[in-house]
PyMOL Python script that loads the backbone (N, CA, C, O; Angstrom):
from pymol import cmd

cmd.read_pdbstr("""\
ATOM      1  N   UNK A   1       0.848  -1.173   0.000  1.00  0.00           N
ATOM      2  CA  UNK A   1       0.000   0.000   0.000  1.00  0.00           C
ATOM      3  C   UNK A   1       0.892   1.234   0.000  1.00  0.00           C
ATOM      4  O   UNK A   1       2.061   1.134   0.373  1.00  0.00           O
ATOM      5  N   UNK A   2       0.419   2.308  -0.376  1.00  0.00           N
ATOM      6  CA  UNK A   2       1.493   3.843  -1.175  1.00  0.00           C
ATOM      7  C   UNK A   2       0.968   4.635   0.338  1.00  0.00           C
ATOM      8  O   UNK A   2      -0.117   4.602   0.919  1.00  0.00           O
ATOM      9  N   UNK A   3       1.931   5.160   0.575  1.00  0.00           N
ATOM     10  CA  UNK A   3       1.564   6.022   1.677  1.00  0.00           C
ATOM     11  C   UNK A   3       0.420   6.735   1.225  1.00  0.00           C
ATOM     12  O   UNK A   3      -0.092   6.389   0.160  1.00  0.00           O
ATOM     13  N   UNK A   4      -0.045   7.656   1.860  1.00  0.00           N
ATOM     14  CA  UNK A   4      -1.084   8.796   1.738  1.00  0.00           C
ATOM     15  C   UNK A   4      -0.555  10.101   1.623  1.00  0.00           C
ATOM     16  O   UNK A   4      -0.190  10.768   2.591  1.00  0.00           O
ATOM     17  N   UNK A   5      -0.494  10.620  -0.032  1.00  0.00           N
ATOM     18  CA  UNK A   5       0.040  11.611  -0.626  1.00  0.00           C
ATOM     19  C   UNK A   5      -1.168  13.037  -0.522  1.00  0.00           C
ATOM     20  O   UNK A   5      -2.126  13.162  -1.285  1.00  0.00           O
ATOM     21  N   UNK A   6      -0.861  13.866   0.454  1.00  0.00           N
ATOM     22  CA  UNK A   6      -1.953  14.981   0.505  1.00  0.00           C
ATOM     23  C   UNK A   6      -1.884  15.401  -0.317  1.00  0.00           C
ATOM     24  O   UNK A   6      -2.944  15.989  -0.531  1.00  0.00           O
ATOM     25  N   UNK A   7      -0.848  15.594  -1.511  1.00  0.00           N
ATOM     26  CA  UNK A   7      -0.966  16.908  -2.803  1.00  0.00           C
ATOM     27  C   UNK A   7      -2.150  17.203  -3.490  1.00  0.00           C
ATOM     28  O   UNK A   7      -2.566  18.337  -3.725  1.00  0.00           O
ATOM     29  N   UNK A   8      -2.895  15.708  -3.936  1.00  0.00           N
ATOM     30  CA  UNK A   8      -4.099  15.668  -4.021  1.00  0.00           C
ATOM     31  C   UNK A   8      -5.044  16.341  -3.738  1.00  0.00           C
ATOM     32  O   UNK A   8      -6.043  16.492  -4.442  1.00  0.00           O
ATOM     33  N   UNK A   9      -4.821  16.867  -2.578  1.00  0.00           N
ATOM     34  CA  UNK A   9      -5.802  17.907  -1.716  1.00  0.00           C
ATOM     35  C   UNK A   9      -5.587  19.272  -1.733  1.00  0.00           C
ATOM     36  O   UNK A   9      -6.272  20.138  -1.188  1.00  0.00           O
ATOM     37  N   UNK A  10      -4.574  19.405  -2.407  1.00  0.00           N
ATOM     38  CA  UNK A  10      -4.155  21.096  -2.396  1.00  0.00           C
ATOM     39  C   UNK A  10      -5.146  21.862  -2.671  1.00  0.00           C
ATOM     40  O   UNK A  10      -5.977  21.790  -3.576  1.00  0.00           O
ATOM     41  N   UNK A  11      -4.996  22.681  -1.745  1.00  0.00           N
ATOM     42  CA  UNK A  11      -6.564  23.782  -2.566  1.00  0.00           C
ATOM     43  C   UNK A  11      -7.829  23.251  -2.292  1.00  0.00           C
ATOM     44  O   UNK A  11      -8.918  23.768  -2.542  1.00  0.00           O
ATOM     45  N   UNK A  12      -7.656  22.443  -1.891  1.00  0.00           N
ATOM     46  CA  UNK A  12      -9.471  22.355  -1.189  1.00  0.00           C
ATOM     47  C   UNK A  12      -9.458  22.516   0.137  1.00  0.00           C
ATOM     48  O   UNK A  12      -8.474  22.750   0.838  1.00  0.00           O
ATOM     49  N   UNK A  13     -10.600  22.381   0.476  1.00  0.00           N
ATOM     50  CA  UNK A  13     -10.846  22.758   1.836  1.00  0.00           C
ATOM     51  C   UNK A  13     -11.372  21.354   2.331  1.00  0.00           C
ATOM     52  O   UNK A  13     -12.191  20.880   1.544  1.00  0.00           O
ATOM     53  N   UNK A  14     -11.033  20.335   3.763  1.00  0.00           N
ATOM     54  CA  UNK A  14     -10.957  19.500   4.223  1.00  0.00           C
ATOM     55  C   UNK A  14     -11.769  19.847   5.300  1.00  0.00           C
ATOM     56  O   UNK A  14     -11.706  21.045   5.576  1.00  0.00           O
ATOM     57  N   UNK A  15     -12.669  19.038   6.145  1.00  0.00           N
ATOM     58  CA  UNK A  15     -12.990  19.259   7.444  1.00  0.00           C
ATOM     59  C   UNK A  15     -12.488  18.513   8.328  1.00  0.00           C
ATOM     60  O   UNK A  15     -12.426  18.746   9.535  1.00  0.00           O
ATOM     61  N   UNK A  16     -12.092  17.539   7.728  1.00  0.00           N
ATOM     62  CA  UNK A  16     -11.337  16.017   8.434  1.00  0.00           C
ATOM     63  C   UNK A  16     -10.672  15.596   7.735  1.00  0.00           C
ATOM     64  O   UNK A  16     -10.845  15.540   6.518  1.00  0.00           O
ATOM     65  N   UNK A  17      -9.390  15.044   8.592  1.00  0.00           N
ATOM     66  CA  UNK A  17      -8.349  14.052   7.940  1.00  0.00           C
ATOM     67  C   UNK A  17      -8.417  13.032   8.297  1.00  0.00           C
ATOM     68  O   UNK A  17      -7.505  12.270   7.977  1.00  0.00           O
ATOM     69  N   UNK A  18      -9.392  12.589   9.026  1.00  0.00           N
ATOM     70  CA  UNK A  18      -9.173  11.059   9.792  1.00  0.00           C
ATOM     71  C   UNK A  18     -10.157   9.693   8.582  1.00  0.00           C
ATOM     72  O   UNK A  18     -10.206   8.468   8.472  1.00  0.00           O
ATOM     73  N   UNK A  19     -10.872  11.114   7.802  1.00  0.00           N
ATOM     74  CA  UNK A  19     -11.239   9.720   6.791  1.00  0.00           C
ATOM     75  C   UNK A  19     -11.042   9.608   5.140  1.00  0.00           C
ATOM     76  O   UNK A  19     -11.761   9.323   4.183  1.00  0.00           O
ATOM     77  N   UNK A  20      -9.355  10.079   5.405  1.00  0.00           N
ATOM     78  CA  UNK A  20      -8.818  10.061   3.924  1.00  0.00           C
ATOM     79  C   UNK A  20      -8.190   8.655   4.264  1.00  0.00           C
ATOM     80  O   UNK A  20      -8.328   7.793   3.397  1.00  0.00           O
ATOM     81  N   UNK A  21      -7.609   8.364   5.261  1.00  0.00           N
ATOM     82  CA  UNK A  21      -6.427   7.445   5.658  1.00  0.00           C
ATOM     83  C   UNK A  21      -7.500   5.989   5.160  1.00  0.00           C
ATOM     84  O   UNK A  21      -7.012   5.034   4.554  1.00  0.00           O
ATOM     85  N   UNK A  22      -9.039   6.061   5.558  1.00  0.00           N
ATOM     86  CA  UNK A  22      -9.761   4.974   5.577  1.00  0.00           C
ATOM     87  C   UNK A  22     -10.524   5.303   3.888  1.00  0.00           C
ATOM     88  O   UNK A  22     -11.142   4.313   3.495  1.00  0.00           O
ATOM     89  N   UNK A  23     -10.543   5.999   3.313  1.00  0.00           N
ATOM     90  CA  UNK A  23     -10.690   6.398   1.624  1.00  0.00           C
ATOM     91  C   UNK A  23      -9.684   5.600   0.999  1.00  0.00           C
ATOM     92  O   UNK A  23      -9.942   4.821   0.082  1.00  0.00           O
ATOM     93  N   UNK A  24      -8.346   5.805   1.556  1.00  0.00           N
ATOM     94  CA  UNK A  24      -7.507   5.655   0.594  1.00  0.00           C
ATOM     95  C   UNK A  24      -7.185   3.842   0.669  1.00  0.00           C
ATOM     96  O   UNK A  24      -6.640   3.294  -0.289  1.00  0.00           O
ATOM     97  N   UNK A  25      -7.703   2.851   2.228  1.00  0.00           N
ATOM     98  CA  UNK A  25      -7.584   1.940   2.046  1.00  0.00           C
ATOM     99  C   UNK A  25      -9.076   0.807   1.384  1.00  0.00           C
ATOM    100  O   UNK A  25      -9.123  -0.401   1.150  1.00  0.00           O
ATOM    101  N   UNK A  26     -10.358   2.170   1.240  1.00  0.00           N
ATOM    102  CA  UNK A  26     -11.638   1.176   0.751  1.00  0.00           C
ATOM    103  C   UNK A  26     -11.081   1.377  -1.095  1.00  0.00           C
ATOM    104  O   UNK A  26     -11.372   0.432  -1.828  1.00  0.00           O
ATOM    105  N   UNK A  27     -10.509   2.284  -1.574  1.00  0.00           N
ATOM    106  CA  UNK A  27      -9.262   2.580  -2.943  1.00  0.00           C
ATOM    107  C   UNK A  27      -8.608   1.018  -3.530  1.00  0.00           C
ATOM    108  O   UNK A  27      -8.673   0.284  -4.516  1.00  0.00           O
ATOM    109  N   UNK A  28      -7.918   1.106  -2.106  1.00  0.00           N
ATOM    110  CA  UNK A  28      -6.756   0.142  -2.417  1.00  0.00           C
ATOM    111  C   UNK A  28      -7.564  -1.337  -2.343  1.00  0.00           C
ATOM    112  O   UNK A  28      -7.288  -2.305  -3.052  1.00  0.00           O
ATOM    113  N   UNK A  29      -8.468  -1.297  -1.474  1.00  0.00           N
ATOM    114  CA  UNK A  29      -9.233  -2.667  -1.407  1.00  0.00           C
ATOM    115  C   UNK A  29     -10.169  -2.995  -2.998  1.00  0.00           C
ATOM    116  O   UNK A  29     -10.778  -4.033  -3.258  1.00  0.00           O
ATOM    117  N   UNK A  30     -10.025  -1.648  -3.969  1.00  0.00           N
ATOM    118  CA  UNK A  30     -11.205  -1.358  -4.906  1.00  0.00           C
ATOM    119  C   UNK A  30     -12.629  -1.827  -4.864  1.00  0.00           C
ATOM    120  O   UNK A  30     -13.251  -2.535  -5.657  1.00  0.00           O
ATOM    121  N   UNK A  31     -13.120  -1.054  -3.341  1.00  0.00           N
ATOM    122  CA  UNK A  31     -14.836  -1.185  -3.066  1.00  0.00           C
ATOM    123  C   UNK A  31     -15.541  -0.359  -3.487  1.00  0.00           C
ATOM    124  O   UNK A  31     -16.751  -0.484  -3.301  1.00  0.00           O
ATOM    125  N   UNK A  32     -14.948   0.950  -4.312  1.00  0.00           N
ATOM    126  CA  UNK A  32     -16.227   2.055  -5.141  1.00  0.00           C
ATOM    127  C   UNK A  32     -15.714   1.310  -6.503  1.00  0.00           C
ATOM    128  O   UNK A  32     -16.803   1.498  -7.044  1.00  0.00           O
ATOM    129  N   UNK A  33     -15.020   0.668  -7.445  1.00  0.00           N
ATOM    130  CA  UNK A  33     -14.916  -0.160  -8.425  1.00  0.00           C
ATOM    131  C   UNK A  33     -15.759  -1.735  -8.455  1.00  0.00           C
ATOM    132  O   UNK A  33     -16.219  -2.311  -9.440  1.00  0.00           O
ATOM    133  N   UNK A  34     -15.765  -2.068  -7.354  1.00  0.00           N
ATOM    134  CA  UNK A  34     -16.673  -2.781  -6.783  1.00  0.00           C
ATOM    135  C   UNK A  34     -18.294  -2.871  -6.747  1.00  0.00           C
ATOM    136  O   UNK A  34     -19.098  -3.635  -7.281  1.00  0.00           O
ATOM    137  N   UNK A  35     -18.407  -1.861  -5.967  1.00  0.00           N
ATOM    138  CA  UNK A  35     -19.786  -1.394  -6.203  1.00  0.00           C
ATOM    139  C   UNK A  35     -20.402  -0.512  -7.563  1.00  0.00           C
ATOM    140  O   UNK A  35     -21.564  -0.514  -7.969  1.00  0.00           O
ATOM    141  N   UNK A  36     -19.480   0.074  -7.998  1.00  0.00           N
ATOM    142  CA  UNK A  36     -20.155   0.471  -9.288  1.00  0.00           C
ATOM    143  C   UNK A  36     -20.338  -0.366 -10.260  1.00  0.00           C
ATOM    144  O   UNK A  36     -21.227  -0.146 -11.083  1.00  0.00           O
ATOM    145  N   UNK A  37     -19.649  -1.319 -10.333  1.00  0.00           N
ATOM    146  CA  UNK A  37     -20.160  -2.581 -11.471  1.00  0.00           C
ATOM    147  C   UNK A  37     -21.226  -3.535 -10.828  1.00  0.00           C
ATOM    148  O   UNK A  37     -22.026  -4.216 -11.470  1.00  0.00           O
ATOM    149  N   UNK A  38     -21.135  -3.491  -9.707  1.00  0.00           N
ATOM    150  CA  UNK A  38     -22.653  -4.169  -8.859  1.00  0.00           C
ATOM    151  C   UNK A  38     -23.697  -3.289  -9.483  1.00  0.00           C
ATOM    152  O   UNK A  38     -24.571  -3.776 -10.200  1.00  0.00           O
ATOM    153  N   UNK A  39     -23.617  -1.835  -9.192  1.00  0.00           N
ATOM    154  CA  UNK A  39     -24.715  -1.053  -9.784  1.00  0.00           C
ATOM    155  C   UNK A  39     -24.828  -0.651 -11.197  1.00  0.00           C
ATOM    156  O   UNK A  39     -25.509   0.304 -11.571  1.00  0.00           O
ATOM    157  N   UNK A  40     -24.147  -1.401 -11.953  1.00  0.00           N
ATOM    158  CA  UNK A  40     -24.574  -1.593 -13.540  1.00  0.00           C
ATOM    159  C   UNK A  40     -25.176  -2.745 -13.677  1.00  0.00           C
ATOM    160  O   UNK A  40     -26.244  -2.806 -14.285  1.00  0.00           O
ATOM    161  N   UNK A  41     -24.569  -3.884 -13.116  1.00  0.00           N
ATOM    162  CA  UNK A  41     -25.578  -4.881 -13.270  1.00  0.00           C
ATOM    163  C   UNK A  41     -27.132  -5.041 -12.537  1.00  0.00           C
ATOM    164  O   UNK A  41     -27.911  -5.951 -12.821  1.00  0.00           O
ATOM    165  N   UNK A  42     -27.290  -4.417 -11.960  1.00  0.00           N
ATOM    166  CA  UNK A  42     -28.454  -4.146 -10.991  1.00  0.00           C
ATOM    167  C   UNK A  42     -28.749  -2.338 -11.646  1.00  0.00           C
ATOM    168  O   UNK A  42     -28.339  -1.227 -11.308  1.00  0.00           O
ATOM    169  N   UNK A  43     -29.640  -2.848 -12.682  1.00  0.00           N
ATOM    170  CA  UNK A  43     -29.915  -1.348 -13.144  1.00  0.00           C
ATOM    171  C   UNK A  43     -31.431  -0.691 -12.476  1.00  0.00           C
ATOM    172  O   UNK A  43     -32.031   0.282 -12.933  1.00  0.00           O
ATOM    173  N   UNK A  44     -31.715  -1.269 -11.638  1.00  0.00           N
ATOM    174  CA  UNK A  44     -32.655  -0.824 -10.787  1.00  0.00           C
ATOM    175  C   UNK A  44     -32.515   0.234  -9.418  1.00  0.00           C
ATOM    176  O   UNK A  44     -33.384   0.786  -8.744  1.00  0.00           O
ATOM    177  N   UNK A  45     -30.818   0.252  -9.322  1.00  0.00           N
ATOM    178  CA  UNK A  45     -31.028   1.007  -8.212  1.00  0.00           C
ATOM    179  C   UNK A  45     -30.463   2.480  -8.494  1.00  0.00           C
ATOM    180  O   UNK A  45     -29.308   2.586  -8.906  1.00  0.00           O
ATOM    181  N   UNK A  46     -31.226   3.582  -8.288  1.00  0.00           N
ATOM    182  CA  UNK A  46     -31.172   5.327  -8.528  1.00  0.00           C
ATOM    183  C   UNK A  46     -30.291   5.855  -8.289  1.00  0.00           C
ATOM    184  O   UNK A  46     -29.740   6.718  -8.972  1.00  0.00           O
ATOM    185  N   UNK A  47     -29.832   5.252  -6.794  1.00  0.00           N
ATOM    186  CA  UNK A  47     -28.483   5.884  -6.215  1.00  0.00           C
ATOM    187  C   UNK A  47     -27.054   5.324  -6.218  1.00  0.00           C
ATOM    188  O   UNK A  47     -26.703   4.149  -6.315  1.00  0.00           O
ATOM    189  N   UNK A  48     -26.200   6.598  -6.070  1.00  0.00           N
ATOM    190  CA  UNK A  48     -24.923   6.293  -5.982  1.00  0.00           C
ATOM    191  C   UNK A  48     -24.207   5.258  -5.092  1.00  0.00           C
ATOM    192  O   UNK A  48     -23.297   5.669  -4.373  1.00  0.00           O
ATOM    193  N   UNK A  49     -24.500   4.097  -5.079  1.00  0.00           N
ATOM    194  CA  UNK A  49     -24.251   3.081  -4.157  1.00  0.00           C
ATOM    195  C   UNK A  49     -22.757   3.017  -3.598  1.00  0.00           C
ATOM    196  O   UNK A  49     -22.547   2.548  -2.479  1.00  0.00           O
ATOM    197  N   UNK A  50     -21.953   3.392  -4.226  1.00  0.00           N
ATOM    198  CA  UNK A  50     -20.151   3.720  -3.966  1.00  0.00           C
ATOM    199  C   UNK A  50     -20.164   4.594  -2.950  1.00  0.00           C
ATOM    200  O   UNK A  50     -19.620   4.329  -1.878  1.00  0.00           O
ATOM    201  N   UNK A  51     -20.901   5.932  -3.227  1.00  0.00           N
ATOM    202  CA  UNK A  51     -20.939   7.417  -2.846  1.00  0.00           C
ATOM    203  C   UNK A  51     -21.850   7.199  -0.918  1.00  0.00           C
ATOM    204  O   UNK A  51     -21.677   7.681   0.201  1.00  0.00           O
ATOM    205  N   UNK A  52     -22.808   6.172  -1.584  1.00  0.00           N
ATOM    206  CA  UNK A  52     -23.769   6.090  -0.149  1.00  0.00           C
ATOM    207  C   UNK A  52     -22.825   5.382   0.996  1.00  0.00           C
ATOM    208  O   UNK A  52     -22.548   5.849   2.101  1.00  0.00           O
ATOM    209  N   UNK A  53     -22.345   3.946   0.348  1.00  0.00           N
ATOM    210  CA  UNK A  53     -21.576   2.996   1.205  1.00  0.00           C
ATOM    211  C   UNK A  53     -20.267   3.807   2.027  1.00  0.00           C
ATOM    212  O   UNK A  53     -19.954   3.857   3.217  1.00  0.00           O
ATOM    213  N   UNK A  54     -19.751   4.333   0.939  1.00  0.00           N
ATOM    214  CA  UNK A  54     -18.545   5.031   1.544  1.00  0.00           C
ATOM    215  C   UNK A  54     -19.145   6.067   2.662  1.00  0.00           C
ATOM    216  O   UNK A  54     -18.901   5.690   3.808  1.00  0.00           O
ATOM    217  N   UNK A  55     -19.721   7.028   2.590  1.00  0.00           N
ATOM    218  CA  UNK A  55     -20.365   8.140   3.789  1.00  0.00           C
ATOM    219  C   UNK A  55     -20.875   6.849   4.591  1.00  0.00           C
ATOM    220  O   UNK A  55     -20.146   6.637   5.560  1.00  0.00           O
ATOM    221  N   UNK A  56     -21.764   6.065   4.481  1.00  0.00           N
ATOM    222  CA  UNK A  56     -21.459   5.019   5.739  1.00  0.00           C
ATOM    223  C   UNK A  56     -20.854   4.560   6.456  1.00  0.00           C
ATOM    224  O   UNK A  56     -21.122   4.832   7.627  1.00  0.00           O
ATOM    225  N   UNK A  57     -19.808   3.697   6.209  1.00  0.00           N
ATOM    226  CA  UNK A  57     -18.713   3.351   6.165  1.00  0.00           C
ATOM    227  C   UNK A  57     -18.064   4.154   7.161  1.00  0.00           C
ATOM    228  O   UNK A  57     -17.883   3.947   8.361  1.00  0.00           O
ATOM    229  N   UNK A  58     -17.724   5.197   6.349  1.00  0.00           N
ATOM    230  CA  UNK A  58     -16.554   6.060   7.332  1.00  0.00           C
ATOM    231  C   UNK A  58     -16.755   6.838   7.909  1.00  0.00           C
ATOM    232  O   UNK A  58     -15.819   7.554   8.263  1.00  0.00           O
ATOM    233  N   UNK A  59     -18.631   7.248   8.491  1.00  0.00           N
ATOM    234  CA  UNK A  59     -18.906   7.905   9.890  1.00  0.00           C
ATOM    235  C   UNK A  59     -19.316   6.592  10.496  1.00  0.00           C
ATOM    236  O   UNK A  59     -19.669   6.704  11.669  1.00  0.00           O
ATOM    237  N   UNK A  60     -19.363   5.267   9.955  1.00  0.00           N
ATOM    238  CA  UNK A  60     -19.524   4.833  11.165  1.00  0.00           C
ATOM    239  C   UNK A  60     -18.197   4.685  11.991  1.00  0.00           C
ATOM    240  O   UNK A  60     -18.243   4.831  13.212  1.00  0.00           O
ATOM    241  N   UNK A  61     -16.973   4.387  11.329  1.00  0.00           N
ATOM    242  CA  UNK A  61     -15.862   4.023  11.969  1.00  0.00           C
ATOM    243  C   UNK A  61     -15.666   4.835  12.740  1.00  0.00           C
ATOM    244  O   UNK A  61     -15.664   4.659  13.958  1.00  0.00           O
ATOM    245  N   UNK A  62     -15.368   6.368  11.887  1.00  0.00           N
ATOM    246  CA  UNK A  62     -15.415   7.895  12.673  1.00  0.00           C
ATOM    247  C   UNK A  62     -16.108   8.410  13.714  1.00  0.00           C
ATOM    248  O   UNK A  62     -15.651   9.210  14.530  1.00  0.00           O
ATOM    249  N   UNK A  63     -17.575   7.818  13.695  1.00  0.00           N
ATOM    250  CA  UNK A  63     -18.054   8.005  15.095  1.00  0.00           C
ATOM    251  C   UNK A  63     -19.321   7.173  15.165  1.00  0.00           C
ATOM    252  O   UNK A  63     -20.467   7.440  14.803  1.00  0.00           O
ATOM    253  N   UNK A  64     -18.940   6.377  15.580  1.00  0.00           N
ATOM    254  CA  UNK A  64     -19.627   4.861  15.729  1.00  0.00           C
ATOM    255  C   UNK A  64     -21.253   5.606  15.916  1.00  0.00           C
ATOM    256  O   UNK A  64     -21.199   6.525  16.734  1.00  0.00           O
ATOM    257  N   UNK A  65     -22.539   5.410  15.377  1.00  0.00           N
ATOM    258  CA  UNK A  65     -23.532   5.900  16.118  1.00  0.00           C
ATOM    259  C   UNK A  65     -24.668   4.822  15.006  1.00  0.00           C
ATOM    260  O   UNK A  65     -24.151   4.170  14.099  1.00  0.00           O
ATOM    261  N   UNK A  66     -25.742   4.789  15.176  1.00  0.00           N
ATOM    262  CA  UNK A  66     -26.933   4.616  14.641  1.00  0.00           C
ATOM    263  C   UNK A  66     -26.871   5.590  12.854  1.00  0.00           C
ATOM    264  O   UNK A  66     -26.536   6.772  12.782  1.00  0.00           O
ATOM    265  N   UNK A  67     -27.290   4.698  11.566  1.00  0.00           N
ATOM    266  CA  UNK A  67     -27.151   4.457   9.947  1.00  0.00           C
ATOM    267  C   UNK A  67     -27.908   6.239  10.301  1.00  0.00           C
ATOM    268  O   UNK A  67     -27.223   7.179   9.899  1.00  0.00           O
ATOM    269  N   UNK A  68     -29.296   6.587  11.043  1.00  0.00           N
ATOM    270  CA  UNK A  68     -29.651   7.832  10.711  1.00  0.00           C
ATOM    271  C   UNK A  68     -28.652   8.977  11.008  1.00  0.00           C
ATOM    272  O   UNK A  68     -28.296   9.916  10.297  1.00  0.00           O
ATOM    273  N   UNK A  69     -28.324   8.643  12.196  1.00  0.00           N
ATOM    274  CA  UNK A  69     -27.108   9.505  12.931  1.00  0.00           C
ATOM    275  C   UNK A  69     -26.055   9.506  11.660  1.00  0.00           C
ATOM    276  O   UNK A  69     -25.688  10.668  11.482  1.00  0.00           O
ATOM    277  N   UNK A  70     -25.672   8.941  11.070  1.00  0.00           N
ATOM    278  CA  UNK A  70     -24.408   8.726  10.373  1.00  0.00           C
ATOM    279  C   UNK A  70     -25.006   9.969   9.524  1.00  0.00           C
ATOM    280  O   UNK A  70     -24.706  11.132   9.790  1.00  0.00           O
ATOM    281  N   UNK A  71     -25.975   9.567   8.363  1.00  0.00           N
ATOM    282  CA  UNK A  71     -26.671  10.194   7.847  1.00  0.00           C
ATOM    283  C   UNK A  71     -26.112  12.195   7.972  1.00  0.00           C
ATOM    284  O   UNK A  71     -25.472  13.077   7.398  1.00  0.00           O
ATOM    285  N   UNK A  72     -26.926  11.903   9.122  1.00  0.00           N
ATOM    286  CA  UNK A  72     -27.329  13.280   9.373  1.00  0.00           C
ATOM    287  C   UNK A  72     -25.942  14.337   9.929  1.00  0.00           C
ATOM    288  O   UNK A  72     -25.922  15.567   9.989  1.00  0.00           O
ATOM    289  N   UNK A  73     -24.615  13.129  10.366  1.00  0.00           N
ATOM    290  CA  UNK A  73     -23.208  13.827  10.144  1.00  0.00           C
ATOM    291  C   UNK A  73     -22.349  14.050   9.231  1.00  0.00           C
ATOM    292  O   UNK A  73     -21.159  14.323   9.382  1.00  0.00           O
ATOM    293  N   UNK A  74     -23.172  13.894   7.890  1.00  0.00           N
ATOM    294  CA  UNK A  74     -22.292  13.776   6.732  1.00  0.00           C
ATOM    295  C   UNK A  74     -21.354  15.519   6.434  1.00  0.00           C
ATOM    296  O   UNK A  74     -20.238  15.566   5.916  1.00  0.00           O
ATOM    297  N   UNK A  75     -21.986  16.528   6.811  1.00  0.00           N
ATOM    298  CA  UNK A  75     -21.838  17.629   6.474  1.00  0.00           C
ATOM    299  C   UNK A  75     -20.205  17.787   7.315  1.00  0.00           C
ATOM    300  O   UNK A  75     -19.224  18.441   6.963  1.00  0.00           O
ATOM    301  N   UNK A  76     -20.356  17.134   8.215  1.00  0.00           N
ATOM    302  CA  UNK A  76     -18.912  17.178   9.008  1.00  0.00           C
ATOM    303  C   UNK A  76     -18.060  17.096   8.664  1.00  0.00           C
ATOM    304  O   UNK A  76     -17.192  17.947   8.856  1.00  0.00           O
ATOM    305  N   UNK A  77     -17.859  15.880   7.887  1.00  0.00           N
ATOM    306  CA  UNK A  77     -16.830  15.626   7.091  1.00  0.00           C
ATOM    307  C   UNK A  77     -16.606  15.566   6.024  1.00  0.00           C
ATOM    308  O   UNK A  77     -15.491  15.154   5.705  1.00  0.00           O
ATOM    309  N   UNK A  78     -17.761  16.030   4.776  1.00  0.00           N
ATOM    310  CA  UNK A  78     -17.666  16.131   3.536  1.00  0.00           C
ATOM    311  C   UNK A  78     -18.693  17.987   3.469  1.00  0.00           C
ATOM    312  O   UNK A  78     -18.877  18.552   2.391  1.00  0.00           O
TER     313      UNK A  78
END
""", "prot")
cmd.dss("prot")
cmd.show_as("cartoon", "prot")
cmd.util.cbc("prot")
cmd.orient("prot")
């Protein structure tokens, strides 16, 4: 695994760093490559299933709470 290169980030604005480190290993595991070919073959579902799993994912690790709670902390860190 490649360390975690911030350059990437230059110029944006971050609210958190604690869930690039866990981005960069659902990347390396390729689970949004993953799920987006799940959601081509399953052409029934509307949403961004990569985009949803991941904001799951990494407020739950980030702050363990209940799927609505997660939800409703997304602004925190994205």
């Amino acid at each position: 695994m490649n360390s975690l290169k911030l350059d990437k980030f230059k110029g944006t604005q971050i609210k958190g760093y604690g869930n690039l480190v866990y981005e960069e290993i659902m990347n390396y595991l390729e689970l949004p490559i993953f799920l987006t070919d799940l959601q081509k073959k399953n052409s029934r579902l509307k949403y961004d299933l990569a985009s949803i799993t991941k904001i799951l994912i990494l407020t739950r690790i980030l702050e363990p709470s209940s799927k609505r709670s997660s939800v409703e902390k997304i602004k925190k860190y994205w």
